[in-house]
Every structure is written in C-alpha cells, then in structure tokens.
VOPAGU-2260 file (C-alpha; in pm, 1 decimal, decimal comma):
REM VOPAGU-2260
SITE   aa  ch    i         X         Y         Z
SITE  UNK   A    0   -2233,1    1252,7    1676,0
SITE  UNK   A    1   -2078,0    1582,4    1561,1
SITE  UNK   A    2   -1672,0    1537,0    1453,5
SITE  UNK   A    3   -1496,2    1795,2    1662,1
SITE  UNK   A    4   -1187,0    1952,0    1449,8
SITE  UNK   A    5   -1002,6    1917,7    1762,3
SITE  UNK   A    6    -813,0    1586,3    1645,0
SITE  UNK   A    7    -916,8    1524,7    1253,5
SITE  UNK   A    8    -671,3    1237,8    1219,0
SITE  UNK   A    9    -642,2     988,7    1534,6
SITE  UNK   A   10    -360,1     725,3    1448,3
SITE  UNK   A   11    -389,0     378,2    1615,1
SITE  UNK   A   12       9,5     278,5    1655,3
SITE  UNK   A   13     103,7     637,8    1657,2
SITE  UNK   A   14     437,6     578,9    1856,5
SITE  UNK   A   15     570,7     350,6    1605,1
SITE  UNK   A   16     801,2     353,9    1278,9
SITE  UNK   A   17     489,2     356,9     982,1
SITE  UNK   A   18     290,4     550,1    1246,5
SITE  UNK   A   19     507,7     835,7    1415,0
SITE  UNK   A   20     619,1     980,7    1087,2
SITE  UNK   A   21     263,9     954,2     883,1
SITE  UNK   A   22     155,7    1144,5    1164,7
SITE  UNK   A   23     400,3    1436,1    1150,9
SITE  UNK   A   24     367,1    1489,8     783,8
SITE  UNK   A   25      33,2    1574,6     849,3
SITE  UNK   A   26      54,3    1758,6    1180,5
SITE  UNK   A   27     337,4    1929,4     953,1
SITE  UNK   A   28      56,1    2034,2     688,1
SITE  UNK   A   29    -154,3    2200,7    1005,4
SITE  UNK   A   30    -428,3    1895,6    1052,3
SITE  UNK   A   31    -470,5    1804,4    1355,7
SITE  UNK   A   32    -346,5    1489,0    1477,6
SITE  UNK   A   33    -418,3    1261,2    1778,6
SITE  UNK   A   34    -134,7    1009,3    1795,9
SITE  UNK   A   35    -238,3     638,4    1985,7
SITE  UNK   A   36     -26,6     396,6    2133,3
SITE  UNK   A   37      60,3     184,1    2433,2
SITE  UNK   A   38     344,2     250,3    2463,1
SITE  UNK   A   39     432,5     526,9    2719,9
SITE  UNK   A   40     792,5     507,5    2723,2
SITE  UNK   A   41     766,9     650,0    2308,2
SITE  UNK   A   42     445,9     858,0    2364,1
SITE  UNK   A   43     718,1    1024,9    2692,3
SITE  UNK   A   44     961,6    1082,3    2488,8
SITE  UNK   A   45     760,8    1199,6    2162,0
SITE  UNK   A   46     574,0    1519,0    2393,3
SITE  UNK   A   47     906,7    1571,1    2538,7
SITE  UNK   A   48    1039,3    1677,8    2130,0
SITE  UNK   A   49    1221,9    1343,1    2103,1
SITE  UNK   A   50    1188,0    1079,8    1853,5
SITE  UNK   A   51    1200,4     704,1    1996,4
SITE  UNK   A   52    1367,7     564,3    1701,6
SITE  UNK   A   53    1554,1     662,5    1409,5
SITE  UNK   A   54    1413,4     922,2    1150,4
SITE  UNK   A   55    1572,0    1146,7     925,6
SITE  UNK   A   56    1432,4    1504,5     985,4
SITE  UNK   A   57    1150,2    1405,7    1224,6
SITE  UNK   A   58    1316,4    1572,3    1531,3
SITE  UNK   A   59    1302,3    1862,2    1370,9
SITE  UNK   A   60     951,3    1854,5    1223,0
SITE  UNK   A   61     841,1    1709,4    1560,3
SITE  UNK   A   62     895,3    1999,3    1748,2
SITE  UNK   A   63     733,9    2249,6    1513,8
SITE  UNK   A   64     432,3    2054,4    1515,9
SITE  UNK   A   65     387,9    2049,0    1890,5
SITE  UNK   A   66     456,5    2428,8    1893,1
SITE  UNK   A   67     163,2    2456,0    1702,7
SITE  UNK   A   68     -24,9    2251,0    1888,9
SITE  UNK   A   69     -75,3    1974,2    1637,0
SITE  UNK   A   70     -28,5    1687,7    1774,0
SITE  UNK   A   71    -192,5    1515,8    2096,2
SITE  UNK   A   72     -98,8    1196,7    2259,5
SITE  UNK   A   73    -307,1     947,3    2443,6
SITE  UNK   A   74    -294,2     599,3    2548,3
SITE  UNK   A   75    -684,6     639,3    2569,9
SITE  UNK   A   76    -871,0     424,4    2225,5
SITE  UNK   A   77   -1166,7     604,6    2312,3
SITE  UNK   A   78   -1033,5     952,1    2184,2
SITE  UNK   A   79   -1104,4     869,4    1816,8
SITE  UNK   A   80   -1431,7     967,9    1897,1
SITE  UNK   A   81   -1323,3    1343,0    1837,6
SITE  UNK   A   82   -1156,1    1244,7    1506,6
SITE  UNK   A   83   -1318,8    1245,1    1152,4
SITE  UNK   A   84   -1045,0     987,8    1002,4
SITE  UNK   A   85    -883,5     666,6    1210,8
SITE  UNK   A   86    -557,9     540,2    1092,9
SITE  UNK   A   87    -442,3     169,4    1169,7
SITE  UNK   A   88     -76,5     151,4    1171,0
SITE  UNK   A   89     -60,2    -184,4    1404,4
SITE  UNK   A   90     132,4    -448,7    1336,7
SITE  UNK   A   91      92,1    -760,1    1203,4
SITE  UNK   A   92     362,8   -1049,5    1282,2
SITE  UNK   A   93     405,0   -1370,2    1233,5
SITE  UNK   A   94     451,3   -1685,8    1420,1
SITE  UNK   A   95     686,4   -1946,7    1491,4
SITE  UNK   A   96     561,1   -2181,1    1212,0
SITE  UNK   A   97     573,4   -1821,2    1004,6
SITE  UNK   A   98     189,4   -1812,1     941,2
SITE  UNK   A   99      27,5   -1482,7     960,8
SITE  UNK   A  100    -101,2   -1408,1    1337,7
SITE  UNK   A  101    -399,8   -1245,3    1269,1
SITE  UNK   A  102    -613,7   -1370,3    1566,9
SITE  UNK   A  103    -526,2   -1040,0    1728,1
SITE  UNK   A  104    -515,3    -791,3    1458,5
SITE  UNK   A  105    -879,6    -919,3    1403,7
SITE  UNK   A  106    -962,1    -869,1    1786,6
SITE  UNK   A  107    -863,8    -536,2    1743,9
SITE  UNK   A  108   -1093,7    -437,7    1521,2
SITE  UNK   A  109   -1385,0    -606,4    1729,0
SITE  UNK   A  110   -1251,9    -373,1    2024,5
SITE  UNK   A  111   -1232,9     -81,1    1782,5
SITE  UNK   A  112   -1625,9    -124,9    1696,3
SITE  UNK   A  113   -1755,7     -15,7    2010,7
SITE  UNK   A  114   -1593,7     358,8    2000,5
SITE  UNK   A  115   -1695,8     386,1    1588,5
SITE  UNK   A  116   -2003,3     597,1    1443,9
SITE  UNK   A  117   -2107,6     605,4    1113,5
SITE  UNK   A  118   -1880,1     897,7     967,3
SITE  UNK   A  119   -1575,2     784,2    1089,5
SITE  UNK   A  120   -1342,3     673,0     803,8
SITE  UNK   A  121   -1118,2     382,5     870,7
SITE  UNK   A  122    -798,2     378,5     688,1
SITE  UNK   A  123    -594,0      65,4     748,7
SITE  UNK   A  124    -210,3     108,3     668,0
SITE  UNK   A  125     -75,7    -185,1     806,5
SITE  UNK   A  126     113,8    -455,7     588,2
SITE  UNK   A  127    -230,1    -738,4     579,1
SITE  UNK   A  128    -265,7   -1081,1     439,1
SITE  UNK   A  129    -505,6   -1057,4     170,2
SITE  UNK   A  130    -898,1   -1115,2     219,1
SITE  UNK   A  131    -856,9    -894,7     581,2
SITE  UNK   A  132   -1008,4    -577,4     440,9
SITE  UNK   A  133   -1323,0    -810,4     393,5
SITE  UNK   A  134   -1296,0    -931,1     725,9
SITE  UNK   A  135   -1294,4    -663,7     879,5
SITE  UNK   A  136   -1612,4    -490,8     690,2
SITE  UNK   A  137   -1786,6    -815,8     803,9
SITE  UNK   A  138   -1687,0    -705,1    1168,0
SITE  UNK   A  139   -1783,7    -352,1    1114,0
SITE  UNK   A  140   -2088,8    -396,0     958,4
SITE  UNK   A  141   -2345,2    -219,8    1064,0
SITE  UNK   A  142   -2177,0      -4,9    1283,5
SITE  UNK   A  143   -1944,0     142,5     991,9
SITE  UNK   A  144   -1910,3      94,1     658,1
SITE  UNK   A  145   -1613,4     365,4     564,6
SITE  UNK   A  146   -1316,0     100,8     512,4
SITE  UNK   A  147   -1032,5     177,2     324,4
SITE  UNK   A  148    -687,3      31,0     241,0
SITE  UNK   A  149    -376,3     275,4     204,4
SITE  UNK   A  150     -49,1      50,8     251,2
SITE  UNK   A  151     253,8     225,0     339,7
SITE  UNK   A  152     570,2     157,4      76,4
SITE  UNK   A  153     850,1     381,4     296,7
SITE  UNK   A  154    1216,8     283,1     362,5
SITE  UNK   A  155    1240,6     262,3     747,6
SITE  UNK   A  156    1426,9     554,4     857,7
SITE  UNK   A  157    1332,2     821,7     584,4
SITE  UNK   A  158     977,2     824,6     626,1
SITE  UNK   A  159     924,8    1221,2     632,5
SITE  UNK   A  160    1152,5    1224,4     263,8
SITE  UNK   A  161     975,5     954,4     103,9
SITE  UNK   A  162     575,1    1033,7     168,2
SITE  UNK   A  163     604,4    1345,4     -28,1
SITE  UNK   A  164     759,5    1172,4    -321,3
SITE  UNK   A  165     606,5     785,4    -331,3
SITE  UNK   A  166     265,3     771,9    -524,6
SITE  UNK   A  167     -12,4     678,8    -222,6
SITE  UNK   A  168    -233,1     388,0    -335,8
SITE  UNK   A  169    -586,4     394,0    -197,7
SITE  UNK   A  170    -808,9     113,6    -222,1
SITE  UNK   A  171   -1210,5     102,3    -119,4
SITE  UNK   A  172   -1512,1    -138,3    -163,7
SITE  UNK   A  173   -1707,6     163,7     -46,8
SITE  UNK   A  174   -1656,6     427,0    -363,6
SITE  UNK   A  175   -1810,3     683,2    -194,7
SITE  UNK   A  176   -1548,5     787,1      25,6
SITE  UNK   A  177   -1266,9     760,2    -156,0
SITE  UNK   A  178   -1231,8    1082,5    -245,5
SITE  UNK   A  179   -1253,3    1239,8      91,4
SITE  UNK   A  180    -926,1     963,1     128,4
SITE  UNK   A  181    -769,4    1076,3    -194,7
SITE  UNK   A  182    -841,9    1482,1     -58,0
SITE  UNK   A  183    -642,3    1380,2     267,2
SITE  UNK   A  184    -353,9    1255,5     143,2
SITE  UNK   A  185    -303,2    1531,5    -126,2
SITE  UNK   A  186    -202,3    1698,7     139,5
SITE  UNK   A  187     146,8    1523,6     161,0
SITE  UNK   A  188     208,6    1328,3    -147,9
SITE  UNK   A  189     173,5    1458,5    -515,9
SITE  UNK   A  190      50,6    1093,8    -665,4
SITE  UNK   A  191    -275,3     917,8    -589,3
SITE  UNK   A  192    -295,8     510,1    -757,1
SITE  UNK   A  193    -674,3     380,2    -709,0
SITE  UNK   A  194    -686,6      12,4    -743,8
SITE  UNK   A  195    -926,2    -240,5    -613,3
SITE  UNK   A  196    -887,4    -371,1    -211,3
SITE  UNK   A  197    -710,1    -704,5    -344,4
SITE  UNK   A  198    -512,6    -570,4    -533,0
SITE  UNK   A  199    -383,5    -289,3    -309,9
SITE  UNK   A  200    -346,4    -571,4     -32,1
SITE  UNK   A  201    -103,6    -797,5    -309,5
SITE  UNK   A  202      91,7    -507,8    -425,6
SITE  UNK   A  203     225,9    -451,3     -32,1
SITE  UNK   A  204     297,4    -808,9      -3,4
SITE  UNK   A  205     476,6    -858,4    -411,9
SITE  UNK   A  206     668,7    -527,0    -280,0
SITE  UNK   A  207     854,7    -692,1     -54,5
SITE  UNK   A  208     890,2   -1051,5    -187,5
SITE  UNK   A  209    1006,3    -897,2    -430,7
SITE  UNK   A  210    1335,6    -749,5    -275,6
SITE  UNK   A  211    1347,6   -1043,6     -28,5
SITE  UNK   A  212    1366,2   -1255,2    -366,3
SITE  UNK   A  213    1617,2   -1002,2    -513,7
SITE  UNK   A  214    1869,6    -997,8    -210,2
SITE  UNK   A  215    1821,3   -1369,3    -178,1
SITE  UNK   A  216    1967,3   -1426,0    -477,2
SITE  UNK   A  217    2263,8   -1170,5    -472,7
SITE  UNK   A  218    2337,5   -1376,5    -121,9
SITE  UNK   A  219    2372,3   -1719,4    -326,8
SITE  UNK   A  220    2587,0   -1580,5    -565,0
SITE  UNK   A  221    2771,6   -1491,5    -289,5
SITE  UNK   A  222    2772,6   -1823,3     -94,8
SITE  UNK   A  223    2887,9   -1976,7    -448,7
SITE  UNK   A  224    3173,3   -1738,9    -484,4
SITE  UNK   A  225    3325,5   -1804,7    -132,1
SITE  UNK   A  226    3276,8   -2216,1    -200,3
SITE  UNK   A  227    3514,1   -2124,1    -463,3
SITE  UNK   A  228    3726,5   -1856,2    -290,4
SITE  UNK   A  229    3628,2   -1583,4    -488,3
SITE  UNK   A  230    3504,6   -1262,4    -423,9
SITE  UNK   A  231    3173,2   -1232,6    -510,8
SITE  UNK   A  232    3139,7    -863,0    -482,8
SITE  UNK   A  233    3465,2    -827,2    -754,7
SITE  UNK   A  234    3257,4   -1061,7    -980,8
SITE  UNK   A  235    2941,4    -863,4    -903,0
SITE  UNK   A  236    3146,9    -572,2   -1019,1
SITE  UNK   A  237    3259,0    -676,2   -1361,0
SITE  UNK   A  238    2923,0    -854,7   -1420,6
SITE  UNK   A  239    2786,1    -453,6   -1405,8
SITE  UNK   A  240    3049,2    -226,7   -1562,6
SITE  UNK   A  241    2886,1    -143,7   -1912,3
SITE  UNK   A  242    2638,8    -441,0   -1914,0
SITE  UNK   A  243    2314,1    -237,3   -1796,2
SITE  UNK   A  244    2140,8    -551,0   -1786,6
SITE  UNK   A  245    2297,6    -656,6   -1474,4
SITE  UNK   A  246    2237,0    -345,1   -1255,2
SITE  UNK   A  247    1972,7    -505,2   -1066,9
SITE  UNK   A  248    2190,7    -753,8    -900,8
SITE  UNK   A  249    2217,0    -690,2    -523,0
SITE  UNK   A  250    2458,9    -621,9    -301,7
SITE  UNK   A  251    2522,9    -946,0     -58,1
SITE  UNK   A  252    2421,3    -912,0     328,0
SITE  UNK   A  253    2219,7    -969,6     640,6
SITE  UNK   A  254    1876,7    -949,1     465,9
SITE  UNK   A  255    1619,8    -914,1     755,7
SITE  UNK   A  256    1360,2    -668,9     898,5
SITE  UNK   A  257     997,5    -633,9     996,4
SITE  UNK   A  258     869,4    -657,5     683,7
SITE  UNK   A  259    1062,2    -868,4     388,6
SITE  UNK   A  260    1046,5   -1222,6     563,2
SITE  UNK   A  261     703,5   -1137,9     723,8
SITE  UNK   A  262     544,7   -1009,5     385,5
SITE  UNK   A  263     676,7   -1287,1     188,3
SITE  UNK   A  264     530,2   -1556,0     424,9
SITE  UNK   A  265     228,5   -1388,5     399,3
SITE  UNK   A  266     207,1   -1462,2      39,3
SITE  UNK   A  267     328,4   -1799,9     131,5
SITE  UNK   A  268      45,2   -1848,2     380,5
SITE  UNK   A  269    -210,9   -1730,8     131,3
SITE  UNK   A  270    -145,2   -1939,6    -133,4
SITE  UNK   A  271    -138,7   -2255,9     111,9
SITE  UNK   A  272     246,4   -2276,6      51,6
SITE  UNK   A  273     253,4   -2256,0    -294,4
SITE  UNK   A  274     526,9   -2007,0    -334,1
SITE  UNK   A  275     841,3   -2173,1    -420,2
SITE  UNK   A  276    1032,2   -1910,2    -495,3
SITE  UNK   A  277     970,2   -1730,0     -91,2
SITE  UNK   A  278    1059,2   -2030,2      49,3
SITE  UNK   A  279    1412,9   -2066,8    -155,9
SITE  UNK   A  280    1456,1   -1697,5     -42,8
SITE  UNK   A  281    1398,1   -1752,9     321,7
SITE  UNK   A  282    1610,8   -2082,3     322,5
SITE  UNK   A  283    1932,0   -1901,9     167,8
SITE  UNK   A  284    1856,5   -1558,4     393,6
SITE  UNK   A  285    1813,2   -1683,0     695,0
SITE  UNK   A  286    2095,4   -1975,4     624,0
SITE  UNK   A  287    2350,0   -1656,5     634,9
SITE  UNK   A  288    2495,9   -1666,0    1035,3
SITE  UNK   A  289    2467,9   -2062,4     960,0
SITE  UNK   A  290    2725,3   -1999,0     711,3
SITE  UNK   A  291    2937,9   -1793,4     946,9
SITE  UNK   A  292    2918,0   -2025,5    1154,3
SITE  UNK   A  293    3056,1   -2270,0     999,8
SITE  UNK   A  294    3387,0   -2032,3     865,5
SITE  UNK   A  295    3433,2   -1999,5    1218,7
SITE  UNK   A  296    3458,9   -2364,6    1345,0
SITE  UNK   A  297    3724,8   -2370,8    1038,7
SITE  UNK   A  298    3920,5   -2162,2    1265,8
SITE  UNK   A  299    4193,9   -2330,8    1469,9
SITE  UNK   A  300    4118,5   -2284,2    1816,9
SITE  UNK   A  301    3820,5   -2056,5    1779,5
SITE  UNK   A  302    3674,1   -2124,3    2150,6
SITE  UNK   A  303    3970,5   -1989,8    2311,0
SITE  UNK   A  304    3938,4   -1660,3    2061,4
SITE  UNK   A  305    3703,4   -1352,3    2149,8
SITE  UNK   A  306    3510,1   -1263,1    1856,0
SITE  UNK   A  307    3341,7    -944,9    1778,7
SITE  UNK   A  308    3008,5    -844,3    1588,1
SITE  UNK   A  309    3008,4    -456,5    1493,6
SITE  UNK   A  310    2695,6    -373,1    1392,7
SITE  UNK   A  311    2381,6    -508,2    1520,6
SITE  UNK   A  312    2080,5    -348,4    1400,3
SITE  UNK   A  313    1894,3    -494,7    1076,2
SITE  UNK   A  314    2024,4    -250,7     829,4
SITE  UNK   A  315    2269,8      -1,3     777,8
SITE  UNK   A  316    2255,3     345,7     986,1
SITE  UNK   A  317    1955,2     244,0    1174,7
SITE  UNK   A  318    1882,3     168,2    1536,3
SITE  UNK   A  319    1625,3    -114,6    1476,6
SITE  UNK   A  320    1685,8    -429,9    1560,9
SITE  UNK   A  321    1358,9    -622,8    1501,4
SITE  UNK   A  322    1422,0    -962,7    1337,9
SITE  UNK   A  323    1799,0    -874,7    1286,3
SITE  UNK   A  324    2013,2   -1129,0    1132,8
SITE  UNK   A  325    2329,0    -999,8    1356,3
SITE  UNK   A  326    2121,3   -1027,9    1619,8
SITE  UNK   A  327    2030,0   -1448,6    1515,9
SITE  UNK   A  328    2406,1   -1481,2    1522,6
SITE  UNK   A  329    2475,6   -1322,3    1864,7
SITE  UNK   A  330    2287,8   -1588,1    1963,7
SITE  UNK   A  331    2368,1   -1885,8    1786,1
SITE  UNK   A  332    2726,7   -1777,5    1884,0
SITE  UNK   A  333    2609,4   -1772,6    2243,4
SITE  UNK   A  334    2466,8   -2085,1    2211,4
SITE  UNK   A  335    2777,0   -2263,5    2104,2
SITE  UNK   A  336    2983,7   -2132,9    2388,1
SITE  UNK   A  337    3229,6   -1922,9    2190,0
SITE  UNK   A  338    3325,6   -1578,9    2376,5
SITE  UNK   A  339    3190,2   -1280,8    2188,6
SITE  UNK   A  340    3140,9    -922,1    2233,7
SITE  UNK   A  341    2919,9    -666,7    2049,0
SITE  UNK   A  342    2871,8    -282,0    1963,4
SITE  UNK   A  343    2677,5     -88,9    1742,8
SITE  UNK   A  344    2648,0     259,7    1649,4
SITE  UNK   A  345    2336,3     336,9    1691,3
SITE  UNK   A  346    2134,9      67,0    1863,0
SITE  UNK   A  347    2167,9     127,3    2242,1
SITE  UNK   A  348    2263,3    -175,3    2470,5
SITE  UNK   A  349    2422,5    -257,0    2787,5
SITE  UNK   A  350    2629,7    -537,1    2700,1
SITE  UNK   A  351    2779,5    -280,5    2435,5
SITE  UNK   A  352    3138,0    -208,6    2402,5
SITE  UNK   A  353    3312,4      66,4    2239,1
SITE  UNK   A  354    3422,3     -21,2    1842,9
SITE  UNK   A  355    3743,7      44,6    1896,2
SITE  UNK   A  356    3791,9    -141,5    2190,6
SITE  UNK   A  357    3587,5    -440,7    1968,2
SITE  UNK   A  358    3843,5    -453,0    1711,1
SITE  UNK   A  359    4130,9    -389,1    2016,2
SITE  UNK   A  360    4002,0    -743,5    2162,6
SITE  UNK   A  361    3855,4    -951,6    1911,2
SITE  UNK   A  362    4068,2   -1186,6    1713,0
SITE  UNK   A  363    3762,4   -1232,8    1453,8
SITE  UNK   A  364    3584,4    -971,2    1345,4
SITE  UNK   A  365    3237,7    -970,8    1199,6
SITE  UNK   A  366    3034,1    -710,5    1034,3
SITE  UNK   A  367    2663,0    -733,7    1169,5
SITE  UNK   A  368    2562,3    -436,5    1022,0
SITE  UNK   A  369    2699,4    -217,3     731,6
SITE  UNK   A  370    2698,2     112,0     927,4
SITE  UNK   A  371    2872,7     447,3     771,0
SITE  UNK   A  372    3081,8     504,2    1078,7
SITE  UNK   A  373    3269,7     131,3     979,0
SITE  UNK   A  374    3385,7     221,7     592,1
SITE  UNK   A  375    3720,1     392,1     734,6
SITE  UNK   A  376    3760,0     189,5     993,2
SITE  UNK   A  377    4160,8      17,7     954,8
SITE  UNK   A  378    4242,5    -305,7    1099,6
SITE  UNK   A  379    4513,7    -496,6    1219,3
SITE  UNK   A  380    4647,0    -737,5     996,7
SITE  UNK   A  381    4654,7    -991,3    1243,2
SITE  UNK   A  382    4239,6    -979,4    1283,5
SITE  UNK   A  383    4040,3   -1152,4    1013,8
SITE  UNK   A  384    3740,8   -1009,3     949,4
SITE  UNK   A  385    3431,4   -1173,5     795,0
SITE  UNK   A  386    3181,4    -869,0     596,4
SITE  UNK   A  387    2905,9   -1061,5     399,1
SITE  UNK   A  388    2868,6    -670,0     308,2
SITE  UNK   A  389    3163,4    -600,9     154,2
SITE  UNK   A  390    3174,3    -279,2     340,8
SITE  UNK   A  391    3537,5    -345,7     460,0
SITE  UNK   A  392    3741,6    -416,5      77,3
C-alpha cells in the first residue's frame, strides 16, 4: 500500500473540541488533513467556514486552511487509507455507576483494524484508563504495530493558543517510530516530553484529579464559610494578600466538565476504589446545587417565586454544556416543582430568555455560570442573588 500525500493526517473525532482544533493547527502548518466524524451537522457547518463550538481564533484559522485546500471532511472510516498518521480523538465516558465505559472505545479499535496496513501510525489522544494502550496493541497485532500515546492537556476553548505553547508528551512501546511522532508534532509545539505508555496514560488522568481535588477543596471552604455566614471569598482574600503560600487556593464554583469528574473516576476505577481523596472531591462537587437547594427551601414562600439561573454552560465564556453543574440544578429545580427560567450567553436554547428580562422576573437569582457579560450586571435590591462564584460582590 503506497501512502498518498493527499490526506497525511486523518483524525478520528475530527468534529469535536480535542479534535477540530488539533486538526487546524496542522492544516494551519500546510499538512494535509482529513478530518472524521459522525457527526454531519459539525462536519456542515465546519466546510461551510464555521466552527460548531466555541474556539478562540479557530474561525479565523479555519477558513485559511480550507482556502488552501487543507482540510477534507468525511463521514467515511475507510479514508484513512490515504493517510500516513491516524489520530484518535474519541471519547471516552463514563457510566452511571461512574466506571470507565470502555466496551466501545475497545470496539472501535476492532472496527478500525480492518482499514489499517502496516505503516500507518496510530496516535491515540483521547483521555484512557490506564493498561488501554496495551489493549489495544493486543487488538492490533499483527495487522499494526505503530501505537502511540499523545494525550491532549488544552483548556477547552483555547485550543489553537495553547498547542503551540504546552510541552506534547509522546509515549510508545514501539521505539522505532517515535521519532517520526516527535517530527510531526514539532510542527506546532516547541516542547517534546518522552515518557513510557503508563506513565503518559497516569499523567492525563493525575492532571485532572488534580484540579478536581484543588477546586473541591476551595468549594468546602466555601460551604464552611456560609454555615457560618461568612464570605468565603473575603477570607480567601486575606488568606492570599502577601502570604504566597496560599496562592493556590481556588476560587469557589460549579466544578464540572467532560473531563475532571470523568478522569478522576478513572483513577478511581483503576485502583479498584482506592482513591479516597476523588471520592471526597466528587461528594463535595457534585453536592453544590444540593446546597442551593437547600438555601432555597429556606426561602419563605419559594414555590410561588420564579427563580432564575444565568449562566448555563460548564464554565465561564463557553458554550458547552456537557456534564454542567447549572445544568444538574435546572433539573433538580424542575424536579421539585419550583418555577424557573434560564439564559445563557453563549449556549443556544429554546427555552432561553433574555438576561435582562431573567433578572426583570426572577425574585431569586442564581449564577450558573460565571460568564464576562454578568460582572457589570446591577440588580435590584429587592432580588437576592445566590453566586457560588463570587462573580457578583
């Protein structure tokens, strides 16, 4: 099988947030790149110059690429046949029981097999539960042998600023082609980190524990404070101001996402449980609408008051809503019969109203999401407004 130049990079979840913008930076650095995905609605609206989701800069970068002619898009697996490298960028959730659902991300791969020759190099950038780069050699073998790990370490949302900048780990059984890997992505990062495949695959997952842990604590400090009616972002405050070794304390908030509660329950998972300290986090993160609830039902006559949720996406100046914490509310709130109504800046819905006409109607007011457009925002003194955030002092 000769590699055509045609499409050098195909990338399997092309459409999506780790996928779109990998692809651009390269298309931007005139390779030529074959984006996959099933979903036509993105792949539509990506060779029509738009971007499906937020992305600092990729509009922009987006269109140059396609007038150059550097990007293709397909629905079609079989076109990584004309590609020399195939990029995984597929997710991997988890379930109900938050265990690792890797029945299908495993399937994949068996699907993959039959389209693979021998020089094809396989570079898996999705977040993985350790001991799946070995499974998936075991599944490939004989076919292919060219497997390597490259996890992706961006902030959702500034994709296209942060590859050039964040060192690229690259991790291999097979050391042979690693440095065709290491050549590739020289071409849009400055910093290459080799390590070995387990360690690559526990340096994704620690990444994000990690901040889940962080912002888990900064939100018990906060649920301390208010069980004492203080303000925990004024104690936060003087706890920083000349002590440096406090400037690691988070902000409290909504702490949610794709990938901090998945990736630590990964861990969790792979270590049969044995991770205390992901469990407190999740417990104290995900207890956070609980806790509004609860202020709310303190709230004389609270059924007969509308109450409002501005912001709805899972972080600030974003459109994603994917495992939201706002969104969890919305619903609980539903649940419990109390009359709400919702809008967001950025995330699109139908059931949206105008912020202005939020804060015009609601009698409680509660900050989903810490959004730039809400910093100025002045209310009536008559509204009380609950911001876990402390984005409205």
């Amino acid at each position: 099988m000769v590699i055509s130049k045609k499409n050098e990079i195909s990338i399997i979840g092309g459409a999506g947030h780790v996928g779109l913008p990998l692809g651009l930076a390269f298309a931007y650095k005139n390779l030529k790149v074959n984006l996959i995905d099933i979903n036509s609605r993105s792949l539509k609206l990506i060779s029509s110059g738009n971007i499906p989701f937020m992305e600092k800069g990729a509009k922009k970068v987006l269109n140059k690429c396609l007038k150059k002619n550097n990007l293709l898009i397909s629905q079609n697996i079989e076109s990584i046949i004309y590609s020399k490298y195939i990029i995984i960028c597929i997710g991997t959730p988890i379930d109900n029981n938050l265990k690792p659902k890797l029945k299908d991300f495993i399937k994949f791969f068996k699907k993959l097999k039959k389209y693979l020759h021998k020089d094809h190099v396989i570079i898996i950038r999705s977040s993985i539960y350790p001991g799946i780069i070995e499974k998936v050699e075991k599944i490939l073998k004989g076919k292919n042998n060219n497997i390597v790990y490259c996890p992706e370490r961006i902030v959702q949302g500034k994709s296209l600023e942060e590859l050039p900048k964040l060192p690229q780990i690259i991790a291999s059984n097979n050391k042979k082609i690693i440095n065709k890997v290491k050549k590739l992505f020289k071409k849009i990062t400055s910093k290459i980190i080799l390590t070995s495949v387990l360690e690559a695959e526990l340096i994704k997952l620690f990444s994000n524990a990690n901040r889940y842990i962080n912002f888990s604590i900064a939100n018990q400090f906060y649920l301390m404070c208010r069980s004492m009616d203080l303000d925990y972002a004024r104690v936060r405050d003087i706890m920083q101001e000349g002590y440096e070794r406090n400037l690691n304390l988070a902000k409290a908030g909504f702490t949610a996402g794709p990938c901090l509660l998945k990736d630590t329950m990964q861990l969790s998972s792979f270590f049969k449980k044995r991770f205390n300290l992901g469990h407190a986090a999740m417990h104290v993160n995900e207890s956070m609408p609980y806790y509004i609830l609860n202020e709310l039902k303190k709230i004389s006559n609270i059924k007969k008051k509308t109450i409002g949720i501005l912001g709805l996406s899972f972080k600030a100046d974003n459109d994603d809503i994917r495992d939201s914490l706002a969104i969890k509310l919305l619903n609980i709130l539903n649940r419990n019969k109390f009359k709400v109504i919702q809008s967001d800046e950025n995330y699109n819905n139908k059931k949206n109203v105008n912020r202005n006409e939020l804060i015009k109607k609601s009698s409680v007011i509660i900050i989903g999401a810490p959004h730039k457009q809400y910093k100025n925002l002045r209310f009536p003194k008559n509204k009380k407004i609950i911001d876990v955030w402390n984005i409205v002092r």
